[in-house]
C-alpha positions as a printed NumPy array, in Angstrom:
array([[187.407, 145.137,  41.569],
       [191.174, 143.407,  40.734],
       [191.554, 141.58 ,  37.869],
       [191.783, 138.248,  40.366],
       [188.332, 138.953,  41.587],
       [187.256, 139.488,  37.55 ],
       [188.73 , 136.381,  36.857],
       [187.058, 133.805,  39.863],
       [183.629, 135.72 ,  38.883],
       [183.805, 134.465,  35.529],
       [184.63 , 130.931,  36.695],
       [181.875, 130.97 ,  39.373],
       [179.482, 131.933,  36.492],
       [180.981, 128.843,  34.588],
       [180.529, 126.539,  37.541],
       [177.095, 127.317,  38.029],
       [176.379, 126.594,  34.762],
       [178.074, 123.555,  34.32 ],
       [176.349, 122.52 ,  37.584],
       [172.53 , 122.869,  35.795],
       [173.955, 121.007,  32.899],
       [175.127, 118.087,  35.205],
       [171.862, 118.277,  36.917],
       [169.615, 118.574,  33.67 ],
       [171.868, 115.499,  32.063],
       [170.658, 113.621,  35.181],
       [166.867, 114.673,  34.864],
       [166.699, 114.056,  31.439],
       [168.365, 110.322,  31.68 ],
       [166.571, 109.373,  34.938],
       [169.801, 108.427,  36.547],
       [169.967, 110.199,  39.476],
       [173.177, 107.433,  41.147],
       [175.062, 108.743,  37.612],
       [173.978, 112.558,  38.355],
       [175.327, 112.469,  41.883],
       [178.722, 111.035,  40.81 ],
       [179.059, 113.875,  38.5  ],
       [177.933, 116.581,  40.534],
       [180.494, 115.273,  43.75 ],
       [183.431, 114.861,  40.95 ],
       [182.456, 118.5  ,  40.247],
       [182.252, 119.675,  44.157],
       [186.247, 118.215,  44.322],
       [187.168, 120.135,  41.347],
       [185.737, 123.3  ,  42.528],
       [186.976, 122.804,  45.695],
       [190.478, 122.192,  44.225],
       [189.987, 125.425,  42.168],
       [189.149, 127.437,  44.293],
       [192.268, 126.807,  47.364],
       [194.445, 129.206,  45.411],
       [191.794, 132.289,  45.477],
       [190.334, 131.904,  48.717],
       [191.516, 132.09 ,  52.14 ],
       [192.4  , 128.812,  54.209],
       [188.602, 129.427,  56.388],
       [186.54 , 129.998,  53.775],
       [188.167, 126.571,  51.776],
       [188.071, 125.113,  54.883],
       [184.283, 125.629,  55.177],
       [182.654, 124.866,  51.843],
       [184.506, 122.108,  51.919],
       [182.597, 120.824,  55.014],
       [179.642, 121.825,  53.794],
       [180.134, 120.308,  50.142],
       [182.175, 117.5  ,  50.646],
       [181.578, 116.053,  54.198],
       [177.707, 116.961,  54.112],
       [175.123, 114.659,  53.17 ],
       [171.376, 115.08 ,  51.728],
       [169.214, 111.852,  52.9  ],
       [165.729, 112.432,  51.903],
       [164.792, 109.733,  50.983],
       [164.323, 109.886,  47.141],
       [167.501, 110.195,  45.064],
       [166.144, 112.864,  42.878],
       [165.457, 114.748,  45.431],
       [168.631, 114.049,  47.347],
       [170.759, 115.411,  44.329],
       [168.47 , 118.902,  43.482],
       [169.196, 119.069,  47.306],
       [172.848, 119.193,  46.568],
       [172.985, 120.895,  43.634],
       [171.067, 123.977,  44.888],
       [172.981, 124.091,  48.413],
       [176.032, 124.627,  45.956],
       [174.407, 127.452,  43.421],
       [173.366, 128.898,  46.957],
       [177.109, 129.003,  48.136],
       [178.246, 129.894,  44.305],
       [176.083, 133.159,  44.321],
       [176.881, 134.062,  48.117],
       [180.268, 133.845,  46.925],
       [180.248, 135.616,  44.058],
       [178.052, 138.524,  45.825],
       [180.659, 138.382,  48.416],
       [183.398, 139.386,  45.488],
       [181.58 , 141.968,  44.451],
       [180.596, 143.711,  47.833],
       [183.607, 142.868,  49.95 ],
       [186.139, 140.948,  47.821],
       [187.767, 137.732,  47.966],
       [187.308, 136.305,  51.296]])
């Protein structure tokens, strides 16, 4: 494994667990409208952070699936544990990915 692939590991690691903090933060305040915000200001960022690692289809994909894809459900609580797990789903995948294949 290159040092690059060492490197995004340890900052998907990060951005999962910022990601249960955000979600926790909106649990624990009963502000789900507040969570969301957070968690879609997050999705940019990681989006944003990850362009430089990744190749042009893979960025291309998450962000259609995190930023152009919506959770309606019906209860806002539910909406955002919706969207927070679809992206610690595509966090690990990714970071398996690393480790098995490399950077895609």
């Amino acid at each position: 494994m290159t040092d690059q692939s060492d490197q995004l590991l340890g900052y998907i690691q990060n951005q999962i667990e910022e990601l249960n903090t955000i979600h926790a933060q909106a649990e624990k305040a009963l502000n789900a409208v507040q969570g969301k915000d957070h968690v879609t200001k997050w999705k940019r960022k990681v989006v944003d952070s990850l362009a430089p690692y990744v190749s042009p289809e893979y960025l291309q994909h998450i962000t259609k699936e995190w930023l152009e894809t919506s959770y309606f459900v019906g209860d806002v609580f539910d909406e955002l544990a919706d969207e927070v797990d679809m992206c610690r789903r595509h966090l690990k995948k990714l970071a398996k990915e690393i480790q098995t294949s490399g950077i895609p």
